[in-house]
C-alpha positions as CSV (number, residue, x, y, z in Angstrom):
1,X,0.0,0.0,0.0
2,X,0.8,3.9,0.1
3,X,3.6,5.0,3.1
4,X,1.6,7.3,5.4
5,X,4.0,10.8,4.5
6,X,6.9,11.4,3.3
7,X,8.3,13.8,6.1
8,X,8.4,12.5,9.8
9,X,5.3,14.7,10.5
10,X,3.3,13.4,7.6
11,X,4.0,9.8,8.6
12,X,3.3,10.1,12.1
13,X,-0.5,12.2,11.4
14,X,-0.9,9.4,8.6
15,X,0.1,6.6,11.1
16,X,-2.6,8.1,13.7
17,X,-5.5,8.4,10.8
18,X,-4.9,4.6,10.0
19,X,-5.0,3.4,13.3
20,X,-7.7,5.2,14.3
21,X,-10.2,4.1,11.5
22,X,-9.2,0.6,12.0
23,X,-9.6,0.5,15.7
24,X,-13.8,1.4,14.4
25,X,-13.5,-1.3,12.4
26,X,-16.6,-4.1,13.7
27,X,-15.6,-7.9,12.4
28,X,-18.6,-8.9,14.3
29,X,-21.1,-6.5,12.7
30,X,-20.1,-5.1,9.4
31,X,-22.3,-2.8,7.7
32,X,-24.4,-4.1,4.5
33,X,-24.9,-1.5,2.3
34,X,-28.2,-1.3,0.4
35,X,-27.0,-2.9,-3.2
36,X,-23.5,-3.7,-4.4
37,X,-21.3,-1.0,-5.6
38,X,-17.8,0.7,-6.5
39,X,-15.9,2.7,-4.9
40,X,-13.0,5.1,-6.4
41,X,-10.9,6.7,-3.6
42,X,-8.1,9.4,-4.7
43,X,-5.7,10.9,-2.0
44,X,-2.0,12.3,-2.5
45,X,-1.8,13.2,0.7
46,X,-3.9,11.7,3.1
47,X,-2.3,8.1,2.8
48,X,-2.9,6.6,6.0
49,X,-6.5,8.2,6.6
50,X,-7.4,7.0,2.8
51,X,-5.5,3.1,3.4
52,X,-7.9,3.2,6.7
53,X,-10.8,4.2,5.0
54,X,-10.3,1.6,2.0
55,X,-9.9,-1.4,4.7
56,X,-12.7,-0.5,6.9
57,X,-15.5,0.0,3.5
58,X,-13.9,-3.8,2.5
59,X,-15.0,-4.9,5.8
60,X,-18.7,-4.1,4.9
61,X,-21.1,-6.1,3.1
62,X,-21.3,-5.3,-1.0
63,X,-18.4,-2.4,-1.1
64,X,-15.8,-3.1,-3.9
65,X,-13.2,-0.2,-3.0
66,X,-10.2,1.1,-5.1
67,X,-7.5,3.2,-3.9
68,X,-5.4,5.7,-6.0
69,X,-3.5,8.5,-6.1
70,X,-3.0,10.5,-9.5
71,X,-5.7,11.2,-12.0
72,X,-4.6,8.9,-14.6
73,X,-4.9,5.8,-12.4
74,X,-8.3,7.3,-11.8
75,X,-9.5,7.6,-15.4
76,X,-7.7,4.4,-15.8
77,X,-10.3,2.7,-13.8
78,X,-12.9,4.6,-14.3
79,X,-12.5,3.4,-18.1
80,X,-13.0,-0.2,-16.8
81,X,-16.1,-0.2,-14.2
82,X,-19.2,2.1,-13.0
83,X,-18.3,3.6,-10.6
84,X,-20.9,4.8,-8.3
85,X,-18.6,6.6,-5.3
86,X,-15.8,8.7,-6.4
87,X,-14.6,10.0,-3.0
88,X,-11.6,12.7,-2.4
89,X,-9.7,12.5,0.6
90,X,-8.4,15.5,2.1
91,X,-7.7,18.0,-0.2
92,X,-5.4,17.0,-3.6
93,X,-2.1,18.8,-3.2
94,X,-1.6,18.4,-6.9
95,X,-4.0,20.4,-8.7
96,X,-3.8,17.9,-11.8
97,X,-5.8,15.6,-10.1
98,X,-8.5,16.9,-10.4
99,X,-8.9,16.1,-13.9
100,X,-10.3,12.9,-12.6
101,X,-13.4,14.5,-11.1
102,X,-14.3,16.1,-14.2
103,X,-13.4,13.2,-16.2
104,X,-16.0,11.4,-13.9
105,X,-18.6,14.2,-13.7
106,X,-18.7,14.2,-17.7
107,X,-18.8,10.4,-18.1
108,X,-20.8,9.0,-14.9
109,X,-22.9,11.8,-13.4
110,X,-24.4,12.9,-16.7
111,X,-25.6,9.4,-17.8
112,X,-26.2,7.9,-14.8
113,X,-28.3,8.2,-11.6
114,X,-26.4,6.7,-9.0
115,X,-23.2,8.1,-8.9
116,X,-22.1,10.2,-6.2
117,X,-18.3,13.0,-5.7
118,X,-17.8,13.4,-2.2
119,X,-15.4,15.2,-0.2
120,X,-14.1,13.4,2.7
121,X,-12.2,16.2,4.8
122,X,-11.9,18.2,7.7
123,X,-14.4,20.9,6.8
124,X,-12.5,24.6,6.7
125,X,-12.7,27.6,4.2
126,X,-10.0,25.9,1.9
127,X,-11.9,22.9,1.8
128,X,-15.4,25.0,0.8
129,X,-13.8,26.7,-1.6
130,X,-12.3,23.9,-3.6
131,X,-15.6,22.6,-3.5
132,X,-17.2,25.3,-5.3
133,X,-14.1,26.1,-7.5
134,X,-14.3,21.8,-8.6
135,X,-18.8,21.1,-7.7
136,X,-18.1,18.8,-5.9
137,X,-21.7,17.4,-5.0
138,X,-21.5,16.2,-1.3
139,X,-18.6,17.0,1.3
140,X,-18.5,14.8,4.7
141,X,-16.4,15.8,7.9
142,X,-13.7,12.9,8.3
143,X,-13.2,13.3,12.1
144,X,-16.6,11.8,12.9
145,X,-17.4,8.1,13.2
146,X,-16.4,6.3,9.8
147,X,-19.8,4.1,10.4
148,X,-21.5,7.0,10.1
149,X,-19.5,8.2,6.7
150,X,-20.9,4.6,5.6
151,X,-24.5,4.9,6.6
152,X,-24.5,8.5,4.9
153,X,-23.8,7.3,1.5
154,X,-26.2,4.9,1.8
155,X,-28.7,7.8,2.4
156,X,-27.4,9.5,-0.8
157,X,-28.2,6.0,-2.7
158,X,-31.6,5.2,-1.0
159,X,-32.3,8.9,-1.6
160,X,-31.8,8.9,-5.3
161,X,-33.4,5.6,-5.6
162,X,-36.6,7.7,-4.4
163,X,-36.1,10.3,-7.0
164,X,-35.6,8.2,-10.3
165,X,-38.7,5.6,-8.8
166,X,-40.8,9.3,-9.2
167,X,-39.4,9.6,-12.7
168,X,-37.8,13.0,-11.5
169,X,-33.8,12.1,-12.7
170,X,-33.5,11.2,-16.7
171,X,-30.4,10.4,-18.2
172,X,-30.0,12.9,-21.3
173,X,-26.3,11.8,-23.0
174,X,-26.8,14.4,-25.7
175,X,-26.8,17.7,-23.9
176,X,-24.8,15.7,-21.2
177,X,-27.5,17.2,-18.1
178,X,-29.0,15.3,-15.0
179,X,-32.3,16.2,-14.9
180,X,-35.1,15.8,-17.9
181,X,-37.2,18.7,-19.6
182,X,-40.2,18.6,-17.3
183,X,-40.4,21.9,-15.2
184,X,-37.9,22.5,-13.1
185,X,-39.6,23.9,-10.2
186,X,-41.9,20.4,-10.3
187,X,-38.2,18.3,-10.1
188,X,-36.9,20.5,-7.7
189,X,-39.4,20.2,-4.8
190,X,-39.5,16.9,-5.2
191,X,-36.1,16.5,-4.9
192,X,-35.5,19.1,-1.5
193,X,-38.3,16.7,0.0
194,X,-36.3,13.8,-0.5
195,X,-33.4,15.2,0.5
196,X,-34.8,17.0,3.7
197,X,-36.1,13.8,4.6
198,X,-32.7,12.1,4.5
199,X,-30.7,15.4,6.2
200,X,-33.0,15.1,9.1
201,X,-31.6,12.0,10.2
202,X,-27.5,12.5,9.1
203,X,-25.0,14.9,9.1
204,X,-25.3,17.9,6.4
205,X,-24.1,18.3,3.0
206,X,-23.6,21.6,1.1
């Protein structure tokens, strides 16, 4: 796997994240998540917070999880499976890397319903703005319990599931956008009900 930092500091901070995630990790009671799916985690920083967070999502039920950390190895992947997660850990310290989220916006989001960018950070200014710079669709604050991190995205996916059962998410792969041509004030109340609905019971997103 990665090495936790390349400076003393960055190993030690890497070395706590990883043991900290796996000491939350439940042998005896993994979570099942609601239907199988894949999971794209890119960190060039974050090594041992990322490694943690790849071992404890392959201790759960129906989680395929895949760790990288450039953009190519991303699109690389991407190229090969759906991928329904595509989770950022920490912010990217190489700006290039981002390529991959835009690369996965253009060929996931736009065609697909379930597919999901999240930000999995400690939740500052830097990290706000690189979300609006990038639109990056959910963020997640990485010091809380990683078993909740889990049971949140299956909120996101349950959510959704709501929304295209309603007809109210329609693939359109020539103008490349999410949601259909019906009125967009009809879409989006149903969509904030949904949503509000799954907010009240876990942590906010943007």
């Amino acid at each position: 796997m990665y090495e936790f930092g390349k400076s003393r500091e960055d190993y030690l901070a890497g070395a706590i994240d990883y043991k900290n995630i796996l000491e939350q990790i439940d042998k005896t009671n993994p979570i099942t998540f609601v239907e199988p799916v894949n999971v794209l985690l890119i960190a060039d920083r974050l090594y041992g917070c990322s490694s943690g967070l790849k071992l404890y999502m392959e201790n759960s039920t129906n989680i395929t999880v895949d760790l990288v950390d450039d953009s190519d190895s991303a699109i690389s992947i991407m190229q090969q499976k759906h991928i329904h997660y595509f989770i950022i850990v920490g912010y990217l310290k190489n700006e290039n890397n981002y390529k991959a989220l835009a690369f996965y916006k253009e060929n996931f989001q736009s065609i697909h319903p379930f597919c999901f960018d999240i930000i999995y950070a400690r939740l500052d200014m830097l990290i706000r703005d690189l979300g609006i710079e990038h639109d990056i669709s959910y963020v997640y604050e990485r010091d809380l319990p990683v078993k909740d991190f889990i049971q949140y995205m299956g909120s996101r996916y349950r959510a959704r599931q709501m929304i295209v059962k309603h007809e109210a998410w329609k693939p359109n792969p020539v103008v490349k956008k999410v949601l259909d041509d019906k009125p967009v004030n009809e879409k989006k109340n149903l969509l904030d009900q949904i949503i509000a609905w799954f907010n009240s019971s876990w942590p906010t997103v943007w």
